[in-house]
C-alpha positions in Angstrom: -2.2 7.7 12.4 0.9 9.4 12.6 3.8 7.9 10.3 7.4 7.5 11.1 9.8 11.1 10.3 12.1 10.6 7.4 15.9 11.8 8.4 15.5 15.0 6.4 13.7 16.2 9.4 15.8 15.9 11.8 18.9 16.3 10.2 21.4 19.4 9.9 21.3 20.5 6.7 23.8 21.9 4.3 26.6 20.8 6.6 30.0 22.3 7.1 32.9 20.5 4.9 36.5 20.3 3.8 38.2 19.7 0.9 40.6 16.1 0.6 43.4 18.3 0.1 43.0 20.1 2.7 45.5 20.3 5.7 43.7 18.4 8.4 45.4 21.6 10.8 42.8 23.3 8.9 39.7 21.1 9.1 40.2 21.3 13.0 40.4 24.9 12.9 36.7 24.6 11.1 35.6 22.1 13.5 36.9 24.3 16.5 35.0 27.2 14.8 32.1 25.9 14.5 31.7 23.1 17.3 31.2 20.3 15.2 33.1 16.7 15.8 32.0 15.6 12.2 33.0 17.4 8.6 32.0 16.0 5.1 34.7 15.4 2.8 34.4 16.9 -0.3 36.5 16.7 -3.8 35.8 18.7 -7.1 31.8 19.0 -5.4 31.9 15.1 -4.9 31.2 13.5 -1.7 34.3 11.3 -0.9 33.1 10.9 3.4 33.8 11.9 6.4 36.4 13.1 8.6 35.7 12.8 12.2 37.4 14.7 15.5 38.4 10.8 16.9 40.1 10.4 13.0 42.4 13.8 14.0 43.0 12.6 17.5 44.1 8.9 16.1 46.1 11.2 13.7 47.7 13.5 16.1 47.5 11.6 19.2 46.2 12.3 22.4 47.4 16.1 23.0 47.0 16.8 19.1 51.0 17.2 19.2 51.9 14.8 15.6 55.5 16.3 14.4 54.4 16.2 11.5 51.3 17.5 11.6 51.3 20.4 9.4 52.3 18.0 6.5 48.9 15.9 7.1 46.2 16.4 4.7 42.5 15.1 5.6 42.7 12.2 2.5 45.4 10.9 4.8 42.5 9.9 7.9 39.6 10.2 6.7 36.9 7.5 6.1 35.8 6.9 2.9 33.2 4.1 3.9 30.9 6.7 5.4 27.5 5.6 6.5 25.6 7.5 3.9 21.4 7.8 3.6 18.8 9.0 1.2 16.9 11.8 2.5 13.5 9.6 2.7 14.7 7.2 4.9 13.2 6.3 8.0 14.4 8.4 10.5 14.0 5.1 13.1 16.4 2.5 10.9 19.0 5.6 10.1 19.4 5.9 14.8 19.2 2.2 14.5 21.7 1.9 12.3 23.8 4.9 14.0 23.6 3.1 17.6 24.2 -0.8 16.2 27.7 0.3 14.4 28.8 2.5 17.2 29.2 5.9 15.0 28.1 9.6 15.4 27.0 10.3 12.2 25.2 9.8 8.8 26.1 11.7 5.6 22.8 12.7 4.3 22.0 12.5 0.3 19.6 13.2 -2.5 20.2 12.0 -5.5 23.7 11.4 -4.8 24.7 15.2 -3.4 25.0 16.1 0.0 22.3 17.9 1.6 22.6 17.5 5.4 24.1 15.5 8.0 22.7 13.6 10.8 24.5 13.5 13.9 24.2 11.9 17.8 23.4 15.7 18.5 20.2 16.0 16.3 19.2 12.4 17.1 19.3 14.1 20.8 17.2 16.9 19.4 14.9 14.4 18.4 14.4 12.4 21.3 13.6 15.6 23.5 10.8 16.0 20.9 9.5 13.5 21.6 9.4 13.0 24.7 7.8 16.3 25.3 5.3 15.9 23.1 4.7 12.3 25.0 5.0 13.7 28.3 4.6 17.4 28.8 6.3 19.2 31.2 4.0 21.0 34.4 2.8 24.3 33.3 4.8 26.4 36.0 3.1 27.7 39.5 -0.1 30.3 39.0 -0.9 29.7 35.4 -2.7 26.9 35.7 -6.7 27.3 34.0 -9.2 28.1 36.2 
């Protein structure tokens, strides 16, 4: 009997994050870099939460164009009611949980440090899984068994 994945598996670990001091011209800079929408926030090695790419756009407004926005600093937006999970929880109740409050992302922990983050993107990841494993895809023309 096959038992339900705990979010470690699925999730991205050892994520990408910023500093609370940090300028949030630079946090969207990393995000640009490295095609994320969702950056930990971090201060003196503590997870604080989570900065998202909707928080900078609220920030900045529509065309990013704030007149102030070199000034900004990501403590000023971020969210520090992240939705944060233990490692071992059910991968199931952590989606669940995702899709019922209308967010992108989970913060993930062990023992109260960061070790990954699980985003709309992996829960994506995970779905295709699945359903590939439920329902294979043809095997393509002339290499069929004979």
């Amino acid at each position: 009997m096959k038992h339900m994945p705990q979010v470690v598996a699925a999730m991205t670990p050892f994520p990408h994050s910023v500093e609370i001091d940090a300028p949030v011209v630079s946090a969207m800079a990393l995000m640009k870099e490295q095609r994320v929408r969702h950056l930990p926030v971090m201060e003196l090695g503590a997870l604080r939460g989570v900065l998202t790419d909707r928080d900078i756009r609220s920030a900045l407004g529509r065309n990013l164009g704030f007149h102030n926005a070199e000034g900004l600093k990501v403590r000023d937006i971020y969210h520090d009611d992240a939705f944060t999970v233990e490692a071992d929880a059910p991968l199931d109740h952590v989606a669940a949980s995702m899709a019922e409050r209308h967010i992108g992302s989970a913060l993930v922990t062990k023992h109260g440090k960061l070790v990954g983050m699980f985003t709309s993107t992996d829960a994506c990841r995970a779905l295709v899984q699945v359903l590939r494993e439920r329902y294979p895809p043809p095997a393509p023309p002339g290499t069929e068994a004979a």
